[in-house]
Steps between C-alpha positions, in 0.01 A plus 500: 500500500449164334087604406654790302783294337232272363263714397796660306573160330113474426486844357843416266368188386142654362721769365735307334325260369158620423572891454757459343479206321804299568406146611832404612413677834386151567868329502639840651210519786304129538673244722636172275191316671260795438081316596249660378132466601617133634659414162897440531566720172870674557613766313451396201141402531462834618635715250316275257193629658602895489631495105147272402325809720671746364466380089146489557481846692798682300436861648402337888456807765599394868467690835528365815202651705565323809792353640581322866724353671513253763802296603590268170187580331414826302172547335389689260197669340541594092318653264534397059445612178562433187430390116421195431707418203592152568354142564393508851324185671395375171381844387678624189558873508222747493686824492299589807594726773431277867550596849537279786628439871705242665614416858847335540641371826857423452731311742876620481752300621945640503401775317284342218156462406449107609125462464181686397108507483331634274159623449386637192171517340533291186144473411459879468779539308321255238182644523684851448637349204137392387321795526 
């Protein structure tokens, strides 16, 4: 079933790269020509984006909550937490605990993640981080 296969490769790639820390999951998982939220970024752009998340959120929780699947596209529901002990949107580290959700829809394309939206509630995180 292709819906399980990707959901699989969505599941690997939060696991990989977020869970357990390893941001080459990007070049392993990510097609060369990888867009995300409109923005041609490739690999690289990407796993630029997971190491500056995960220096500012060293100890980063992740569980997927909800996940679907529907011809090329898989979406998913996730829940975070973590210390902030890093510069994160202009915030220098707090040492404070946050929690937050995101929504992802993800594109795959010959067995790689090709393209992805995300959703995730930035300006909580901040006030979190202000409290």
């Amino acid at each position: 079933m292709p819906g399980d296969a990707n959901k699989d490769l969505v599941r690997r790639f939060y696991r990989e790269a977020i869970v357990e820390r390893d941001a080459r999951a990007c070049e392993r998982l990510l097609s060369a020509d990888f867009v995300h939220n409109g923005e041609p970024r490739g690999r690289v752009g990407r796993r630029q984006a997971v190491e500056y998340f995960l220096a500012a959120f060293p100890d980063l929780d992740h569980e997927i909550e909800l996940l679907l699947a529907e011809d090329d596209l898989v979406a998913a529901h996730q829940r975070w937490s973590g210390t902030h002990a890093g510069e994160f949107l202009g915030a220098a580290a707090t040492g404070r605990r946050v929690e937050f959700t995101s929504t992802a829809v993800l594109r795959i394309r010959d067995g790689l993640i090709a393209q992805a939206w995300d959703e995730m509630d930035s300006g909580g995180i901040l006030h979190q981080l202000e409290a």
